[in-house]
C-alpha positions as a Markdown table, in Angstrom:
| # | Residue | x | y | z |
|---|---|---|---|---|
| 1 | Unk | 12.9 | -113.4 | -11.5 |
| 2 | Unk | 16.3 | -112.0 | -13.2 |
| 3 | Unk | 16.5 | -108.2 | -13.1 |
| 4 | Unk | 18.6 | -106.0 | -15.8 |
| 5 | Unk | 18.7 | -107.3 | -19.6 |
| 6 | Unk | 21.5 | -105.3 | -21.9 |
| 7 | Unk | 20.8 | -105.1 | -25.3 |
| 8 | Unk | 22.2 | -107.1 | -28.3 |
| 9 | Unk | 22.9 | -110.5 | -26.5 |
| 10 | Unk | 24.8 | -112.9 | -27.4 |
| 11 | Unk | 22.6 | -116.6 | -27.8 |
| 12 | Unk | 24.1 | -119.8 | -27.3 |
| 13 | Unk | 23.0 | -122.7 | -29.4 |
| 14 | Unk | 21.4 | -125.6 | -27.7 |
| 15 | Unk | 24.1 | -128.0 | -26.3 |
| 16 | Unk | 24.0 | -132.0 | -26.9 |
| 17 | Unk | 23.0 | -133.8 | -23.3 |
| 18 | Unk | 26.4 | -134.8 | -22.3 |
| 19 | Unk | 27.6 | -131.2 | -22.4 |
| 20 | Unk | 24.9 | -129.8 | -20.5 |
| 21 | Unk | 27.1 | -129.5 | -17.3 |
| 22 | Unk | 28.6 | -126.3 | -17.5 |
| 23 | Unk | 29.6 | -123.6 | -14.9 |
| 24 | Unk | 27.3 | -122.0 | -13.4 |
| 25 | Unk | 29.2 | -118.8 | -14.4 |
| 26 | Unk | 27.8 | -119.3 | -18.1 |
| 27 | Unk | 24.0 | -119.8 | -16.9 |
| 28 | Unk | 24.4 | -116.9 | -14.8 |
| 29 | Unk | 25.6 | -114.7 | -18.1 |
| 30 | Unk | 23.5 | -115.9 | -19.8 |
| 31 | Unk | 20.7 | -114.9 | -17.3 |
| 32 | Unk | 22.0 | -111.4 | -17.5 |
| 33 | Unk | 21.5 | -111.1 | -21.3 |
| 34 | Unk | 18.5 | -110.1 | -22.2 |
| 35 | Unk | 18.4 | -113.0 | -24.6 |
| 36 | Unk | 15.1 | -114.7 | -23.8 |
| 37 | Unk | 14.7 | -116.2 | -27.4 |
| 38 | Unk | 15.8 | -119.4 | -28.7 |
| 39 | Unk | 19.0 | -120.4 | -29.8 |
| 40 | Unk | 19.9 | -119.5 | -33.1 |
| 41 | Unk | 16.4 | -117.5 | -33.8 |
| 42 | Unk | 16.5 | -113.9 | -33.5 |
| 43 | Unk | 13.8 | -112.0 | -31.0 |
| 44 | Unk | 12.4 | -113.9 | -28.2 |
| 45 | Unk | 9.9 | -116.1 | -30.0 |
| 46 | Unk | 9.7 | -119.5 | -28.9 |
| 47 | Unk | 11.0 | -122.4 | -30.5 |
| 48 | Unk | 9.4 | -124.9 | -32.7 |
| 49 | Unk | 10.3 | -128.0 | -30.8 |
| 50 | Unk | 9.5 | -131.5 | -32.7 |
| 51 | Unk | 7.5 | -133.2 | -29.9 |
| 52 | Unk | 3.3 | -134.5 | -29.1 |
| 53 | Unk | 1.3 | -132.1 | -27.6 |
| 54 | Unk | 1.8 | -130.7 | -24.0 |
| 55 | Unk | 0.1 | -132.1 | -21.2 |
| 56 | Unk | 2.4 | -132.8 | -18.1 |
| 57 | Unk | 1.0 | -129.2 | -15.8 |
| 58 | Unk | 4.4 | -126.8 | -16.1 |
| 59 | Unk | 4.0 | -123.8 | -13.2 |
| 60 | Unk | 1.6 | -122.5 | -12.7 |
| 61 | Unk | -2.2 | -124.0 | -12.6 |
| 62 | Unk | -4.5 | -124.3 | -8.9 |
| 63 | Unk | -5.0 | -127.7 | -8.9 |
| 64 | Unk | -6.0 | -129.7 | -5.4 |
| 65 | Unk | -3.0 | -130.5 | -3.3 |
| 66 | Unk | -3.1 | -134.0 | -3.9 |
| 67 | Unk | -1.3 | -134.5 | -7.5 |
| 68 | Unk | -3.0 | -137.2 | -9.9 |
| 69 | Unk | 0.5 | -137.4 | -11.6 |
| 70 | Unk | 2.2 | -140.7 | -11.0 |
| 71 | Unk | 4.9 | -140.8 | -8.4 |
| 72 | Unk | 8.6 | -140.0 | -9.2 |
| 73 | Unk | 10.2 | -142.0 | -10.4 |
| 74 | Unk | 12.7 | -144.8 | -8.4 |
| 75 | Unk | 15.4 | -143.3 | -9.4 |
| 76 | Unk | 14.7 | -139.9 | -9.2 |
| 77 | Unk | 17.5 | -137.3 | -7.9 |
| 78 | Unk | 16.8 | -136.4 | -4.4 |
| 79 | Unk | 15.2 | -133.4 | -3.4 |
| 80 | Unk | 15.1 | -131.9 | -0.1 |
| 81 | Unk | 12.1 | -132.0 | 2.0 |
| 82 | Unk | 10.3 | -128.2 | 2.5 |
| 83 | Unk | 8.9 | -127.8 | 6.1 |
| 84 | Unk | 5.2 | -127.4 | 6.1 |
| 85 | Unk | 5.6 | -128.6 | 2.1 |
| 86 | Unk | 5.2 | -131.8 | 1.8 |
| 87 | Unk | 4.1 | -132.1 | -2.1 |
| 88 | Unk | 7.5 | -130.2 | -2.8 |
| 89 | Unk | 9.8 | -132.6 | -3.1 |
| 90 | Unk | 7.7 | -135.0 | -5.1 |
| 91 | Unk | 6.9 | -132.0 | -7.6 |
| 92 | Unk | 10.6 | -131.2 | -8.1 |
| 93 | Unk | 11.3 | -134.5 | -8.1 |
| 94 | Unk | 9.5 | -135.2 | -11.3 |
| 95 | Unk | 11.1 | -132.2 | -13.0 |
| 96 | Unk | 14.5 | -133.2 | -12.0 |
| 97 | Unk | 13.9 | -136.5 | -13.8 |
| 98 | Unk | 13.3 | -134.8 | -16.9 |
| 99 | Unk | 16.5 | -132.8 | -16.3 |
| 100 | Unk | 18.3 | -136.0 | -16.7 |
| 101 | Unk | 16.9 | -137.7 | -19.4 |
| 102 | Unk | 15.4 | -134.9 | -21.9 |
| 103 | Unk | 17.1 | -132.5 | -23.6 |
| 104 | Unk | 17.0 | -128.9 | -22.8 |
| 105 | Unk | 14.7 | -128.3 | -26.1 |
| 106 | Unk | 12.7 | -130.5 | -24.1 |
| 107 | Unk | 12.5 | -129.1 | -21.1 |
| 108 | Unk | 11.9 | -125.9 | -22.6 |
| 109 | Unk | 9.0 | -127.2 | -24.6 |
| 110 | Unk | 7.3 | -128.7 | -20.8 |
| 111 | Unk | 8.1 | -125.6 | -19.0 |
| 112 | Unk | 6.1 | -123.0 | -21.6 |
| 113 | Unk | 5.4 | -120.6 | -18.4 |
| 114 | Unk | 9.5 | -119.6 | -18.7 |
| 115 | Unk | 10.6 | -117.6 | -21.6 |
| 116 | Unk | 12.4 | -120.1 | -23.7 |
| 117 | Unk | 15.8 | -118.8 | -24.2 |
| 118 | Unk | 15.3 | -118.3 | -20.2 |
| 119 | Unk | 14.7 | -122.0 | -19.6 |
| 120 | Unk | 17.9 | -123.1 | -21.3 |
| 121 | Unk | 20.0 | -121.1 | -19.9 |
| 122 | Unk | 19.2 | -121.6 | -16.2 |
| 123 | Unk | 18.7 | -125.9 | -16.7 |
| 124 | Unk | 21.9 | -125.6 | -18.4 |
| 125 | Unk | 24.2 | -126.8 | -15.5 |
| 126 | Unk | 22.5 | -129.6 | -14.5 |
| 127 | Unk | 24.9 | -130.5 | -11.6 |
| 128 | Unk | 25.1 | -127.7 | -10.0 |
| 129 | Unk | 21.2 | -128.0 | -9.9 |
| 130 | Unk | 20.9 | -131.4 | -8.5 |
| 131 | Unk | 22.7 | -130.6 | -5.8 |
| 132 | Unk | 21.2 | -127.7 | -4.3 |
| 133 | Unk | 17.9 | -129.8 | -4.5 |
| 134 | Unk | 19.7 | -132.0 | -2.3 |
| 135 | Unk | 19.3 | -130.0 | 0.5 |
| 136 | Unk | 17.0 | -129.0 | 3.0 |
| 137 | Unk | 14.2 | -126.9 | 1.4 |
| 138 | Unk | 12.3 | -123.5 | 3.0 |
| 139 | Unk | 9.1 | -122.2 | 1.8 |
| 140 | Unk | 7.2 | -118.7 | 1.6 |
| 141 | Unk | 3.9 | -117.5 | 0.9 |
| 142 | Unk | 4.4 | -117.9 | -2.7 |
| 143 | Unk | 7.7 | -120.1 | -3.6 |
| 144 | Unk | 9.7 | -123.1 | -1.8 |
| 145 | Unk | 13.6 | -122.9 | -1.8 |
| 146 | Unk | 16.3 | -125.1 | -2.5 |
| 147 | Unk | 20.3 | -123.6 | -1.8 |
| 148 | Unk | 23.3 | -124.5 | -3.3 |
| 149 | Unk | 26.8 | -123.4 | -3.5 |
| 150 | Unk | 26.4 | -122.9 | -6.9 |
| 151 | Unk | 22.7 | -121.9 | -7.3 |
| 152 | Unk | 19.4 | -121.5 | -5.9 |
| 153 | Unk | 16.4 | -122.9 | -7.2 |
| 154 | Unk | 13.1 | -121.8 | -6.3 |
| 155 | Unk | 9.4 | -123.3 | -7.5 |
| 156 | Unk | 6.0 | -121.2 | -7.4 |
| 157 | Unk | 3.6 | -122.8 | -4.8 |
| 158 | Unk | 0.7 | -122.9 | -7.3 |
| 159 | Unk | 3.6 | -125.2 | -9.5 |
| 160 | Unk | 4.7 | -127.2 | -6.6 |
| 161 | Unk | 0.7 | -128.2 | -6.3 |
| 162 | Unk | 0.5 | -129.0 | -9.6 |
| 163 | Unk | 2.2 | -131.8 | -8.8 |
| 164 | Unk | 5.2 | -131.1 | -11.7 |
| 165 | Unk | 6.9 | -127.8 | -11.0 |
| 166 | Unk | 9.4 | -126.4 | -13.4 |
| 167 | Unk | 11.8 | -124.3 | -11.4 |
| 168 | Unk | 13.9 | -121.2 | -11.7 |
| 169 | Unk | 17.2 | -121.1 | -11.2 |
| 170 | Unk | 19.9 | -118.3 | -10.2 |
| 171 | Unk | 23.3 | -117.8 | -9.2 |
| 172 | Unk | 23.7 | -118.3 | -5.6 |
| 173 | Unk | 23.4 | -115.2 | -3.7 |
| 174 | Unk | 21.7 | -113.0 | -6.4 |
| 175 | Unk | 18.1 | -112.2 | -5.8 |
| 176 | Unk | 15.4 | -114.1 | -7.3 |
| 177 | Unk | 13.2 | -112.5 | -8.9 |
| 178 | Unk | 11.3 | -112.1 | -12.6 |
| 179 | Unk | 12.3 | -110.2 | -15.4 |
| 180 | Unk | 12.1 | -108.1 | -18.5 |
| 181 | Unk | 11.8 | -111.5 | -20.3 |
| 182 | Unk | 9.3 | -112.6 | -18.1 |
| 183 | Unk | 7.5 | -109.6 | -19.0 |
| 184 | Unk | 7.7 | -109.9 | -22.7 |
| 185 | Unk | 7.0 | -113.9 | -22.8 |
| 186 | Unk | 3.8 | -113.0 | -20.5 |
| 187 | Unk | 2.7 | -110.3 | -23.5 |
| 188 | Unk | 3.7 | -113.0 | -26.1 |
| 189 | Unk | 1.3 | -115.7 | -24.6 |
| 190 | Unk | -1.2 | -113.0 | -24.2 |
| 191 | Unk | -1.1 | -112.2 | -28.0 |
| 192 | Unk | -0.5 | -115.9 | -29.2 |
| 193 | Unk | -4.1 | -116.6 | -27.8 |
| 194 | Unk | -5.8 | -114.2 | -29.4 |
| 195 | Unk | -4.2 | -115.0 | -32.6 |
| 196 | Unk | -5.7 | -118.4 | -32.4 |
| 197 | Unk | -1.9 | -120.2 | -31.5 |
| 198 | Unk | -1.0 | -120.2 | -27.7 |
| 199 | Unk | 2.5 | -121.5 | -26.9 |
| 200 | Unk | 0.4 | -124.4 | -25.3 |
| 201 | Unk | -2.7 | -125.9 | -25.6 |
| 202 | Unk | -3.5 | -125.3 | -22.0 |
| 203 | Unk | -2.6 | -121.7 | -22.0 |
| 204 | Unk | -5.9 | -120.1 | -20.8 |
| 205 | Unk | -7.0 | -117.4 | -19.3 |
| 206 | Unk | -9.6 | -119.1 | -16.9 |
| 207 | Unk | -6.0 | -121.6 | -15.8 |
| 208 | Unk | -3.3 | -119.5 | -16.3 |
| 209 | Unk | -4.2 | -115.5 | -16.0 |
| 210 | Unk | -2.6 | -113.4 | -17.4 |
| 211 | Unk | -4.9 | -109.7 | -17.0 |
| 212 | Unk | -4.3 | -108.1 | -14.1 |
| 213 | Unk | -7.1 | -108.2 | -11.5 |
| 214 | Unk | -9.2 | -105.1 | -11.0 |
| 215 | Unk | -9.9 | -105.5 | -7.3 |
| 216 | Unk | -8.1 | -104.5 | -5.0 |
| 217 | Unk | -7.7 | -101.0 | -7.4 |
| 218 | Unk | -3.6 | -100.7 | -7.3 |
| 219 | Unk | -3.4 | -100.1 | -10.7 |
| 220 | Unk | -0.9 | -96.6 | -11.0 |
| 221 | Unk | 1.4 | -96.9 | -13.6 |
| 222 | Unk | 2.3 | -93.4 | -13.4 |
| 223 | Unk | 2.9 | -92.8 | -9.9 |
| 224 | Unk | -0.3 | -90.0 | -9.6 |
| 225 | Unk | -0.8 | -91.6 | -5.6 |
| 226 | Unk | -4.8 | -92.6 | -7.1 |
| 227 | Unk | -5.0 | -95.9 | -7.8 |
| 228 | Unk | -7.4 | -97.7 | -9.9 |
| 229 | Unk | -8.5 | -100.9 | -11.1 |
| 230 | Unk | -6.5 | -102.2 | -14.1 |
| 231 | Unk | -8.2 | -101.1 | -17.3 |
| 232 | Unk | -7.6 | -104.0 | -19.2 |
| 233 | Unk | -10.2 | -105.9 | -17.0 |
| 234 | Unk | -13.0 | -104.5 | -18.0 |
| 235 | Unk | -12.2 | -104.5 | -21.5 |
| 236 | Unk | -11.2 | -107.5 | -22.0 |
| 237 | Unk | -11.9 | -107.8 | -25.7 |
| 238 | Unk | -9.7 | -104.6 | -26.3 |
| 239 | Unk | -7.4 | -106.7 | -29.3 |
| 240 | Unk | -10.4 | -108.9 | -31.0 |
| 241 | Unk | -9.5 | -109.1 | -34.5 |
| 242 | Unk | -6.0 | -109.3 | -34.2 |
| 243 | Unk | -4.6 | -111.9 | -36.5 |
| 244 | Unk | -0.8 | -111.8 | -36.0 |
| 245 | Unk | 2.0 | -109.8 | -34.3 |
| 246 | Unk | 5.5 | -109.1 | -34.9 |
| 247 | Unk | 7.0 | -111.7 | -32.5 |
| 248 | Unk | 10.8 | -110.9 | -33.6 |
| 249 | Unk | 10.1 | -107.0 | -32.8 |
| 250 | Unk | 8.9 | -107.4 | -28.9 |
| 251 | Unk | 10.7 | -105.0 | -27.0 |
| 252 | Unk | 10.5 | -103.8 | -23.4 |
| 253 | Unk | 11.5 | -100.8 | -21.1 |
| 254 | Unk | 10.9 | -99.6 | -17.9 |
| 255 | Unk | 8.1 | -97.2 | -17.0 |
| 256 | Unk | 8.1 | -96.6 | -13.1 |
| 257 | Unk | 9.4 | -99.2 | -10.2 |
| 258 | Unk | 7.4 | -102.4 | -10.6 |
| 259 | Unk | 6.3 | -101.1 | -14.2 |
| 260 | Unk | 7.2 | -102.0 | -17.7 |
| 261 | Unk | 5.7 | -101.2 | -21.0 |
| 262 | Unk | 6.4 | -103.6 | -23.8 |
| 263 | Unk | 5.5 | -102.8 | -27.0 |
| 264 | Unk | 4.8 | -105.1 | -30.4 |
| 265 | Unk | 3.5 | -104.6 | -33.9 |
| 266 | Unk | -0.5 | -106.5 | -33.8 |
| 267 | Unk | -2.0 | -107.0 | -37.5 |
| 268 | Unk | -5.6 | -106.7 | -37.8 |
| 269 | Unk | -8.1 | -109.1 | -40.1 |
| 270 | Unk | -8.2 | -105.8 | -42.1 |
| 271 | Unk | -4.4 | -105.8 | -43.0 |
| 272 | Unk | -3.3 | -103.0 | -40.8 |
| 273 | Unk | -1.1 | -102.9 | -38.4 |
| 274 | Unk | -0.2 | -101.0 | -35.3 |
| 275 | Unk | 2.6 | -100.9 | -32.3 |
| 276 | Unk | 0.1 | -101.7 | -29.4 |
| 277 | Unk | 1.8 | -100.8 | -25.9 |
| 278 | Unk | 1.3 | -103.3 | -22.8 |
| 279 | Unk | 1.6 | -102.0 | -19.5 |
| 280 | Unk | 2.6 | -104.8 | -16.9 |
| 281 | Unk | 3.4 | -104.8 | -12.9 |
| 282 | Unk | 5.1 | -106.9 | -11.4 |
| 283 | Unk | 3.1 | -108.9 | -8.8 |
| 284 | Unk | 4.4 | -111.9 | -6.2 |
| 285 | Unk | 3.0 | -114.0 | -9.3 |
| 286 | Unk | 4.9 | -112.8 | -12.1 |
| 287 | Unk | 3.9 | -110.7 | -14.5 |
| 288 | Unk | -0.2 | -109.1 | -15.2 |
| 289 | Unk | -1.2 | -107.1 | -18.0 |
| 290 | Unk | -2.9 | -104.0 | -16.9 |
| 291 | Unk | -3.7 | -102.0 | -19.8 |
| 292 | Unk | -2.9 | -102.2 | -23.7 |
| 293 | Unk | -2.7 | -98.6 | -25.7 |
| 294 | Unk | -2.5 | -97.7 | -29.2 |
């Protein structure tokens, strides 16, 4: 949901819990970056975090609207009631637990859907977070809404469902919105399955897509006025072999409006290996993968 990313960022390494609160200033430099990796590993590969395997939903999954999770805790911060959205608070709720009592390698290891160097930086100021959930909440088609002083946070509806939704947060009065990060982390999960290691167990295709539809046919990366459906689709086995890719050497750049191509090194089972170009778009979802080239 951030917008521009300058190259050669400057990472931050993962602060202790009791210097987590820090001005919201920081997060929202950090934000600006481009640095989507994990402290003190280059790239924007995720971090090996020493913990059981995932299960608590992160952002993103349709589930019914009544959550199986248990309830939030007692003493759970507050979060604002959403209008309309009464599973929102309870969602948020649980997340906001976790913002006090794990670590933000934690966190960061729950909410996979983020780009990890993303993640910390945004639950870094942990104050200023709590108390915009404290207020009254608003809701759209696709997120609920929580305003601060300091920050806004905002959950996807499909999250908020889920019954644990791990939110995004930005400088108050900047526009929320995804990223080239988001962007590059979607073509990192994308790869990570085929190579046989998602960044989560539940990562899948049929739970978490990640192609972009073909119907309706929007797909017009070049601006020609002819849409068609997403390539990709219909070919969905267009990288089977692949074996490993070039995490550290994911890069991104704009293509047209809503368009971005990001581009990666993929290894076959025969040894060789190619930069294979993604095409994404930018939906009200996040990110899809359209097509894949070279």
């Amino acid at each position: 949901m951030e917008r521009a990313r300058p190259k050669s960022p400057v990472c931050v390494r993962k602060a202790p819990r009791e210097r987590r609160v820090l001005l919201s200033g920081l997060a929202a430099a950090l934000l600006l970056t481009g640095c989507d990796s994990v402290a003190g590993i280059p790239g924007d590969e995720p971090s090996p975090v020493a913990a059981p395997a995932r299960t608590t939903p992160p952002a993103a999954i349709p589930t019914p609207a009544t959550s199986t999770l248990a309830p939030p805790p007692a003493d759970a911060p507050p979060v604002g009631v959403v209008p309309g959205v009464p599973e929102a608070a309870p969602a948020l709720q649980r997340w906001a637990a976790d913002l006090g009592s794990k670590t933000l390698a934690e966190l960061q290891d729950k909410c996979w859907i983020i780009p990890p160097r993303s993640a910390q930086a945004m639950y870094a100021d942990e104050a200023a977070i709590l108390a915009a959930l404290a207020e009254p909440g608003t809701a759209t088609k696709n997120t609920v809404t929580w305003k601060g002083t300091e920050v806004t946070v905002t959950a996807e509806r499909d999250a908020v469902t889920s019954g644990y939704a791990c939110p995004r947060v930005f400088p108050a009065g900047t526009q929320a919105g995804y990223d080239d990060a988001d962007a590059r982390h979607t073509v990192r999960r994308y790869l990570s399955r085929f190579v046989g290691t998602p960044v989560d167990p539940a990562d899948k295709e049929g739970d978490y897509p990640l192609v972009c539809p073909a119907s309706p046919a929007t797909w017009d990366p070049n601006g020609t006025g002819k849409p068609v459906p997403a390539p990709l689709f219909n070919n969905p086995g267009r990288l089977t072999g692949s074996i490993k890719f070039a995490d550290q050497q994911i890069s991104s750049e704009r293509v047209r409006g809503d368009y971005i191509a990001v581009t990666v090194p993929v290894t076959n089972s025969s040894g060789v290996t190619q930069t294979r170009t993604f095409t994404l778009v930018e939906q009200a979802e996040g990110y899809c993968i359209g097509d894949v080239s070279g």
